[in-house]
C-alpha positions as CSV (number, residue, x, y, z in Angstrom):
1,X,86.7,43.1,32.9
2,X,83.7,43.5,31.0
3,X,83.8,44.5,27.1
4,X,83.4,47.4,24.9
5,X,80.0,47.7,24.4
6,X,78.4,48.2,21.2
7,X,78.4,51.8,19.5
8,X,74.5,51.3,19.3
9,X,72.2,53.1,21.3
10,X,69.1,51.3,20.1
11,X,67.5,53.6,18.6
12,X,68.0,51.9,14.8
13,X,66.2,54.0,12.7
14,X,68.0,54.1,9.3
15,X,67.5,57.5,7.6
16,X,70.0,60.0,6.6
17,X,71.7,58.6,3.8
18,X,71.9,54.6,5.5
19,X,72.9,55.8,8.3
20,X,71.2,55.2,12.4
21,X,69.9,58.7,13.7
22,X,70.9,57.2,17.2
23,X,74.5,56.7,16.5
24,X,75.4,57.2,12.9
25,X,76.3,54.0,12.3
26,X,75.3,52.1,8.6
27,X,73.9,48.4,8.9
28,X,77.3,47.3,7.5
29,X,79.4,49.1,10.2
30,X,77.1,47.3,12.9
31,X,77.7,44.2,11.3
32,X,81.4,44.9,11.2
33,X,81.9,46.3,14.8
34,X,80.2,42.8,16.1
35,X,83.3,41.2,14.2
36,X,86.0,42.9,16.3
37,X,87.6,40.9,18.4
38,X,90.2,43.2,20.0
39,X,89.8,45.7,22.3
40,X,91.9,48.0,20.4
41,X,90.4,47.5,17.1
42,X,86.5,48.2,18.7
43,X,88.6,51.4,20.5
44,X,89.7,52.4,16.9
45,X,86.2,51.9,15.3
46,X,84.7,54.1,17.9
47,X,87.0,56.8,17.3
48,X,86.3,56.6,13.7
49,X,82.5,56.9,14.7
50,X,83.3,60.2,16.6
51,X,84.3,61.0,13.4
52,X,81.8,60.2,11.4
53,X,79.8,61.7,13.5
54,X,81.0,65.0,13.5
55,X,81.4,65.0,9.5
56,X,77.4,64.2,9.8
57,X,76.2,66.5,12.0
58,X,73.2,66.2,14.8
59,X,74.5,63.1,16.7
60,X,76.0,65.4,20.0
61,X,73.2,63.1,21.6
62,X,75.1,59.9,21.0
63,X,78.5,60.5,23.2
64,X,75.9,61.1,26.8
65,X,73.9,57.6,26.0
66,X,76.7,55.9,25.2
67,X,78.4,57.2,28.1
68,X,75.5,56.1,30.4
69,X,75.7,52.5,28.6
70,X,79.2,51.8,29.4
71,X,78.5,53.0,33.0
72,X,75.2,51.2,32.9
73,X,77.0,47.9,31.9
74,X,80.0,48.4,34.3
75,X,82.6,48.6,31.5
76,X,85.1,51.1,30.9
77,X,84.3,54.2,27.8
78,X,86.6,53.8,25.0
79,X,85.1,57.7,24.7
80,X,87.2,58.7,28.1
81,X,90.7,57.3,26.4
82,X,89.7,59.7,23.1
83,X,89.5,62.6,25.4
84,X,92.7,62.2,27.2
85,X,94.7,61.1,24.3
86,X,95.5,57.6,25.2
87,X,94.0,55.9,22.1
């Protein structure tokens, strides 16, 4: 089974306060997501990202290109478990 891929959508511009207009994230929490190990721990960052992201504002963008990542890289999207309550 392949693995939860990264939160990043490469688009890595840091602006808004540290943090990616792609997917929200701040240089340290990319650092830190490559450092997971455990499926359920990179499940648990992402839903902290969602998060985030709605605290922020103006990443609705992110969930559709990280959906067409996961799909792109045949693995399953930790975003699908959010939605049916299974995380």
């Amino acid at each position: 089974m392949p693995k939860t891929p990264s939160p990043c959508i490469d688009v890595c511009k840091f602006k808004r306060g540290g943090h990616c207009i792609g997917c929200s994230m701040t240089k340290e929490q990319k650092s830190m997501f490559k450092s997971l190990k455990k499926e359920k721990h990179q499940h648990a960052f992402i839903d902290m990202l969602v998060s985030q992201q709605a605290h922020l504002g103006k990443f609705g963008h992110w969930s559709d290109a990280y959906r067409a990542k996961c799909r792109k890289k045949g693995a399953p999207n930790p975003l699908e478990a959010l939605t049916s309550g299974e995380v």
